[in-house]
N, C-alpha and C positions, 0 to 999 in steps of 0.2 A: 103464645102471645096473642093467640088470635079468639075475640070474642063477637060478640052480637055487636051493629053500631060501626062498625069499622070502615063507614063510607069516606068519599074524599072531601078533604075542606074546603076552604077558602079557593086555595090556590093549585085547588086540581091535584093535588097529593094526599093521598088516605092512609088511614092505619095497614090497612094491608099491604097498599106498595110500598111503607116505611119496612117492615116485616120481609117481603119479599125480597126485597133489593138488599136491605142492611145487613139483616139479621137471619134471616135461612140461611146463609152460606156459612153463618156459626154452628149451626144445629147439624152438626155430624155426626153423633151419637143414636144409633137407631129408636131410641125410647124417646127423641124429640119429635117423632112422626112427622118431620118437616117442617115441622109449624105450621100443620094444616089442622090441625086439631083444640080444642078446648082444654088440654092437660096433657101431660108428658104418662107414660108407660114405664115404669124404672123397673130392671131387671138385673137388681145388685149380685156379684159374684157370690156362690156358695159360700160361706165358712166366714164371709165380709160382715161390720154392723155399719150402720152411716151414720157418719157425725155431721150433724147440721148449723151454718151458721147464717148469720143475717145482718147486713151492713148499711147502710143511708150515708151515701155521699149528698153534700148540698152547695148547693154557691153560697162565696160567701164566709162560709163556714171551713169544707173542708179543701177547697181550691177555688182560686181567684177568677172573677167571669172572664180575663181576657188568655185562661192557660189555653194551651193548645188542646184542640177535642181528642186527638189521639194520647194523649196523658191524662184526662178527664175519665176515657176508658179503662184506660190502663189502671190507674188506682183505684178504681171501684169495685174492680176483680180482686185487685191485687190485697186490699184491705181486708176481702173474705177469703184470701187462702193463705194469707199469713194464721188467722185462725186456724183453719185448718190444719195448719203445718207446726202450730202448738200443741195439737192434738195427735201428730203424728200421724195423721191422715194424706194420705194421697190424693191429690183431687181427682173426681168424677165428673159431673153435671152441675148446671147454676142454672136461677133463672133470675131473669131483667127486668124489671121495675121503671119504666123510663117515664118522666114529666115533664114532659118540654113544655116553658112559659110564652113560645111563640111560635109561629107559622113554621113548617120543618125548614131547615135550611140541607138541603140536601150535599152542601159539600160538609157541612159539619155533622152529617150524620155518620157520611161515608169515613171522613175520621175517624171518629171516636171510635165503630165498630172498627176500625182498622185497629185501633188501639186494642182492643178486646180480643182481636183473634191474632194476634201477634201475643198477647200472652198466653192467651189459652193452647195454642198450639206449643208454647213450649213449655207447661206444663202437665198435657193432655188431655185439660178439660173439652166442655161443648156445651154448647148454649142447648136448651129443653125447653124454655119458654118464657112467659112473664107478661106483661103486659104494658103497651105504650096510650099515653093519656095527654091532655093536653090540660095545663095549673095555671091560675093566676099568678101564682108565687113564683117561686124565683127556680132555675133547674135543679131537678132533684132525683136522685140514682140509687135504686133498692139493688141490691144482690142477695139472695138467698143462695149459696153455696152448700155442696153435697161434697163430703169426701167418704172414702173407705179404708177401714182398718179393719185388721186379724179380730176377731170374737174375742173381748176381754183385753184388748192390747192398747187401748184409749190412753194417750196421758193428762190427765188431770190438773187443773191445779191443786186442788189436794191431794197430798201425798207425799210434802217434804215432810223430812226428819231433821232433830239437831243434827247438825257435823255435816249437812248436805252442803257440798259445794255449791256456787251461786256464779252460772256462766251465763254471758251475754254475745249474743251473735253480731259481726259486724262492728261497726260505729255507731255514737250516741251522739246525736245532738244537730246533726248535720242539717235533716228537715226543719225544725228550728229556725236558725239561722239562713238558710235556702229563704224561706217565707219574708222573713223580714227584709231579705234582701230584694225580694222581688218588690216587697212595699215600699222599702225606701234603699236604691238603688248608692248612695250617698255615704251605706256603712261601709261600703266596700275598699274605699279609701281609707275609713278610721280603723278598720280592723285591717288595715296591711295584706287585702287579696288581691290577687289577679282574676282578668277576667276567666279561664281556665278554674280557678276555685270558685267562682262565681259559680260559672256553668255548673259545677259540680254539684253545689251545693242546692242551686235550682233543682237539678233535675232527680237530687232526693228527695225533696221536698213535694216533687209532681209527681214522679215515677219510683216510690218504694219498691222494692225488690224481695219481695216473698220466699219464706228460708224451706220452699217446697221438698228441695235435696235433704236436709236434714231430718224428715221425718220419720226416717229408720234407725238414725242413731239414739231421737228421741225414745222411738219402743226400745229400745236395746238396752238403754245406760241412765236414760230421766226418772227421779220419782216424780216430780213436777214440770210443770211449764205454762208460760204466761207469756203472747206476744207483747210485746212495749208498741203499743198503741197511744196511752195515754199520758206517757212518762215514764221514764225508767223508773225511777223513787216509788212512785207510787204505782204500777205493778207489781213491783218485787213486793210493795207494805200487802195488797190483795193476794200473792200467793200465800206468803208468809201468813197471812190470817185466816185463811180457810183452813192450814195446819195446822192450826194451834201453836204457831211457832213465832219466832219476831226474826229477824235477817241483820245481817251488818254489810254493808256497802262501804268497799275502802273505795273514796274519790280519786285517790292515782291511780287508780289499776282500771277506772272505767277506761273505755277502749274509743280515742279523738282520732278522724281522720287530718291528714296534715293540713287541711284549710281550717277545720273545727278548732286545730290547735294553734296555729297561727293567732287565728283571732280572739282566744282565751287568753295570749301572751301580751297582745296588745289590751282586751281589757278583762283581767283576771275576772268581774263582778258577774260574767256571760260566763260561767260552769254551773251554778247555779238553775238559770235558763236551763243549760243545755240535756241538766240530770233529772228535769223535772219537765222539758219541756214535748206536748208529743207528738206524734206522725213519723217516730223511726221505723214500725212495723221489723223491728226485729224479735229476736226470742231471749227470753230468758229460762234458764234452766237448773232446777236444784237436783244436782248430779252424788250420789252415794259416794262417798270418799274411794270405795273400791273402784269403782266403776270410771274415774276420770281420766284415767290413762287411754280407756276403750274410748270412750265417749270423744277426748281430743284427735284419737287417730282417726276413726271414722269420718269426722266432720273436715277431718284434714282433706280425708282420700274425697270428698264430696266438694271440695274446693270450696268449704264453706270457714272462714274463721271464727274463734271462739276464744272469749279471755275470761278471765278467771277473776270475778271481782266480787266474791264477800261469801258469806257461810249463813245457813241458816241454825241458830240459837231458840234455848229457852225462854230467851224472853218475849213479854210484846212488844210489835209494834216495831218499825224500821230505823233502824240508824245508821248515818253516814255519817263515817270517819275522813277527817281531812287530816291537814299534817300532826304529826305526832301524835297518832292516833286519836286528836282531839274530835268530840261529837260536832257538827255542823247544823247550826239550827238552817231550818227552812222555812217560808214559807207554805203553800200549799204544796203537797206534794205531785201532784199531776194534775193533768186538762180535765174538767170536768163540763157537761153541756147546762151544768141548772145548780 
């Protein structure tokens, strides 16, 4: 993180005591050279290939200017090893991308890294580097994430077959509704929650939860895999077409936590929403018919859940079945930035 330029601002605080204070005590991986250096040293294990990913949180966009900084951290990591963990990748090293649009505020910096090394320590990553700027625009958070896998053991999203089962990790929909609730506090009354589902639902919506554990059973039992970043619907329609394949999605079998369900009973029109809408950061997975017995135990023994909602098919192109197995028109099928 450390370049030419890194003297102190305004207010007597510089790039490098941002660096020093924040951010070194993330950098515990010996190929971060402490972040005394112009670039990291990466000395991947024998027999390992890296899988690389690359993420931009933004205010605004991907969390609201007044969330707390240590959830701001948290989901900026955590959006790039959900990739990861699609790929079956173990996480290694990141680097930080930071734009702050104002003078540092040193308890809000002290946050957010807190937020960053509370997850990274319980996934085993370490900060390596990146670099902190000062933008006119609004705050905005790069990660570039490094994970490792076995030589040849990557999961793809190409690579489903017909007859592949079609599993989804966790809950759908939950960040979703979390967001809106934080925007207008008022549905919480019309959708029959408490504050307890409230919380709940906030804190998916702030703090996704990365399906890191599961990236064993994915090399083990996956032909495919795609995290639900952008909507479930429209995920599963991008695996399914990089295969040559089209998917069927049965809408009872997607997987509501009991707040999500609550509120779908009070207003049925929010499933909809909740199958198309994104920031679940969970997995989806097209599992070989043989293979799902292995697949559901493993992720069992990982404490990780998994449900069982639709098959991927000859044909194109995705469809979601509602009651009696009727097709469900949609609108768009997931978030898009443009």
């Amino acid at each position: 993180m450390v370049e030419d330029g890194g003297h102190a601002g305004e207010n007597g605080i510089g790039e490098f005591d941002i660096i020093a204070r924040h951010f070194a005590p993330l950098a515990t991986d010996v190929s971060a050279l402490s972040l005394r250096d112009d670039a990291a040293v990466l000395r991947p294990p024998e027999g390992q290939e890296i899988v690389l990913t690359c993420d931009t949180i933004v205010e605004g966009v991907h969390f609201l200017k007044d969330d707390p900084a240590g959830s701001i951290g948290h989901k900026a990591l955590a959006v790039n090893l959900s990739d990861l963990a699609a790929k079956g990748a173990r996480p290694y090293v990141y680097l930080l991308a930071l734009a702050l649009p104002a003078k540092p505020d040193q308890a809000w910096l002290k946050a957010f890294a807190s937020g960053l090394g509370a997850l990274q320590r319980r996934v085993g990553a370490s900060l390596v580097g990146g670099d902190t700027t000062r933008t006119p625009g609004l705050l905005s958070i790069t990660i570039t994430a490094l994970g490792l896998v076995p030589h040849g053991h990557a999961v793809l999203r190409l690579g489903a077959k017909r007859g592949n089962r079609l599993y989804v990790t966790g809950t759908i929909g939950d960040a979703h509704l979390g967001l809106r609730l934080l925007k207008d506090p008022k549905l919480a009354s019309r959708w029959g929650l408490t504050k307890e589902d409230v919380a709940f639902l906030a804190g998916r919506y702030r703090e996704p939860q990365p399906r890191t554990t599961l990236a064993l059973a994915l090399r083990n039992f996956a032909a495919a895999a795609i995290d639900v970043s952008d909507g479930l619907v429209g995920d599963v329609d991008k695996l399914s077409s990089v295969s040559d394949g089209g998917a069927v999605i049965e809408a009872a079998s997607v997987p509501l936590s009991p707040a999500a369900a609550k509120a779908v009973t009070r207003d049925p029109e929010l499933l909809e929403a909740l199958l198309t809408g994104g920031d679940d950061y969970e997995i989806v997975a097209a599992v070989p018919e043989g293979n799902t017995s292995g697949f559901e135990a493993e992720a069992k023994s990982k404490g990780v859940t998994v449900t069982r909602i639709g098959r991927i098919e000859g044909t194109t192109g995705t469809r979601l079945l509602g009651e009696g197995g009727r097709d469900m028109k949609l609108g768009p099928k997931g978030f898009t930035h443009f």
